[in-house]
N, C-alpha and C positions, 0 to 999 in steps of 0.2 A: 504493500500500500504506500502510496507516495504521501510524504508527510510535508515535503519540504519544497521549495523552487529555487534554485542557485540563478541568479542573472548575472551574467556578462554586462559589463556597461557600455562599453564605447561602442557603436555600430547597433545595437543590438536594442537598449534604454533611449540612447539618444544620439542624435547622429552627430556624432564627433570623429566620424574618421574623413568627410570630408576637410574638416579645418585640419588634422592632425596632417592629409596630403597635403595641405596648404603652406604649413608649418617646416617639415620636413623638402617641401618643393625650394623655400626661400634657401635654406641651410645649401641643400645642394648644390643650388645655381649660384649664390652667392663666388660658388666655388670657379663657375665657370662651365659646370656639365647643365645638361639637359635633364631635365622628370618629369614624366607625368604621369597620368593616372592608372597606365598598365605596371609602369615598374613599382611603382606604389600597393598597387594588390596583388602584384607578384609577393612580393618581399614583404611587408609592415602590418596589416592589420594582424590585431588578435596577438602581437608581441611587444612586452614592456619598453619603453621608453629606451632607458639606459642600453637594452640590446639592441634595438635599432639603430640607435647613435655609436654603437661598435661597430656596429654594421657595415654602417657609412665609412665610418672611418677606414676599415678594411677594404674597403668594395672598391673606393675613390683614392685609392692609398693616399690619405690624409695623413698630416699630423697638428691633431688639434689636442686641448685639454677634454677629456668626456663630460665633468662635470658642468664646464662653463658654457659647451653647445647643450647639456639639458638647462641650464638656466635660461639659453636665448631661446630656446622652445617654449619655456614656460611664456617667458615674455610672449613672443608669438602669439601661443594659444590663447596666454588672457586677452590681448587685445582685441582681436576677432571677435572674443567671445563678449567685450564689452561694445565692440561695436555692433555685432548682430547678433549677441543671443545664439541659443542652441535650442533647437525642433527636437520634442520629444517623439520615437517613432511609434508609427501608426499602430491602436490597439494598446497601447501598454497601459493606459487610467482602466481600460474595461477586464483586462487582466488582473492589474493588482486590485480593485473591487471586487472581482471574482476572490479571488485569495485571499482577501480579508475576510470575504463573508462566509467563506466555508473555511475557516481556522487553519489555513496553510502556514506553514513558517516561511519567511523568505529571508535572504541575502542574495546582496550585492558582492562578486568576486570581479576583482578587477586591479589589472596588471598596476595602475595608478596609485598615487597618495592618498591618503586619505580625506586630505583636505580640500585637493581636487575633486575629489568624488562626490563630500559633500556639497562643497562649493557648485559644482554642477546640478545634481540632483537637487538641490534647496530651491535653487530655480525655477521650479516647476511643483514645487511642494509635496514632492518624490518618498522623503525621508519618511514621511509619516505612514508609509506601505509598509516600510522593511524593519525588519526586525533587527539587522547587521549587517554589515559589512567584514570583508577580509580584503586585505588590499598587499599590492605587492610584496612591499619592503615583511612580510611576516611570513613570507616561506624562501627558502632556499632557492628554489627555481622556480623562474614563470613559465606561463604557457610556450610551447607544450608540453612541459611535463606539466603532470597531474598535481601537483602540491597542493597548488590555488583550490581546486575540490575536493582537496580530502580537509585542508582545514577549516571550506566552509562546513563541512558536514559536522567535524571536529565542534564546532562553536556552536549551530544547532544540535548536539547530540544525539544524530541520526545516522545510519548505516546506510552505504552508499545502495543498500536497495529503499531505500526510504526517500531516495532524494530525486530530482529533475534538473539537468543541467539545460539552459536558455541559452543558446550560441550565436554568433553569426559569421565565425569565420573559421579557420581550417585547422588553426590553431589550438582555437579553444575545444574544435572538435576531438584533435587529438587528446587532449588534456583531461578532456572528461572520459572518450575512451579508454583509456589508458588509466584512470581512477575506478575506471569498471559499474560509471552512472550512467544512466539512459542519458541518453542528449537529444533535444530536437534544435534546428539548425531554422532560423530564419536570417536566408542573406544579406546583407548591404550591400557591399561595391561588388559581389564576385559571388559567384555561385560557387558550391565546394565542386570539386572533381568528385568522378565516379567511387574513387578511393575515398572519399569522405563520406559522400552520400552510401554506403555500404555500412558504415559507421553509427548512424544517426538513425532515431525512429521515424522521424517524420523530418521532409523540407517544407514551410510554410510560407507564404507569404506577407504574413503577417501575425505579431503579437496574438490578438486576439483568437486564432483557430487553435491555441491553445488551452484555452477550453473547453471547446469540442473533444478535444484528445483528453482531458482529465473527468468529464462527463462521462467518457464512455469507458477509459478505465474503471471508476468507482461504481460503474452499472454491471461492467464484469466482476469482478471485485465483490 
């Protein structure tokens, strides 16, 4: 019986992975190279910060400090985000009012800070859904390893058959497979590949057709 719903946040909660190509597009070309939005869903969504920024560095044989290009990201990103806000994705209030009203636990797992997260989700008056958060800096390894789901589970004290992971990119698909949760996958920028989708119980379109699938679980059930 599913007790629980893990949410992914960036791409998945609320669309942040277009400003984070935004973010990451400046960084790169400041350099001189070219990016857009295929090398972008190739490489970055659904992976923390700090990795992508090695990434980079590796990829564009750079030599920069790590920490001081994630501070010029953070810049980046708050500004955008104080210029235009951030669009919650479609379905996600009819979702978590579903899982209020039938006593779901939830969490937010996400590669990001904590105060980021807040700071985003408050936006939208989000917080008052979730039970918790687990946020990067509190496991060993991000997506894709499974850390990030085992210690949201950890924090709700629920065994990973008790839980639902909420995705939307390939990463976090692996991270939840690999934690040994059900995961349903609603895309952003990229559809997963076949290899993913083999992974995942459902591809949705949207937030909200998840609960149709926990309807008819608890009818089988």
């Amino acid at each position: 019986m599913i007790k629980a719903i893990i949410f992914d946040m960036d791409g998945l909660m609320v669309d942040t992975e277009v400003i984070s190509y935004q973010c990451y597009k400046k960084i790169i070309e400041s350099y001189g190279f070219d990016f857009d939005k295929e090398d972008y869903v190739r490489d970055y969504p659904g992976k923390p910060l700090k990795a992508s920024i090695e990434f980079i560095k590796d990829q564009y044989h750079l030599d920069y400090d790590n920490q001081e290009k994630i501070e010029i990201f953070h810049q980046l990103e708050n500004q955008y985000i104080n210029d235009n806000g951030v669009e919650l994705k479609k379905g996600l209030i009819e979702l978590l009012e579903y899982l209020k009203e039938h006593n779901y636990q939830t969490i937010v797992a996400t590669s990001s800070h904590k105060d980021r997260a807040e700071n985003i989700l408050n936006q939208h008056n989000i917080l008052q859904y979730i039970d918790d958060i687990v946020c990067g800096d509190e496991v060993k390894h991000g997506k894709p390893f499974p850390d990030i789901f085992l210690k949201a589970c950890e924090k709700l004290n629920v065994s990973v058959n008790e839980a639902l992971v909420l995705e939307d990119s390939e990463a976090g698909i692996q991270a939840a497979y690999d934690a040994h949760i059900p995961v349903i996958c609603i895309p952003d920028m990229k559809y997963p590949s076949d290899d993913y989708v083999k992974k995942v119980e459902y591809v949705y379109n949207s937030l909200d057709e998840v609960i149709l699938y926990l309807k008819r679980r608890n009818y089988n059930e």
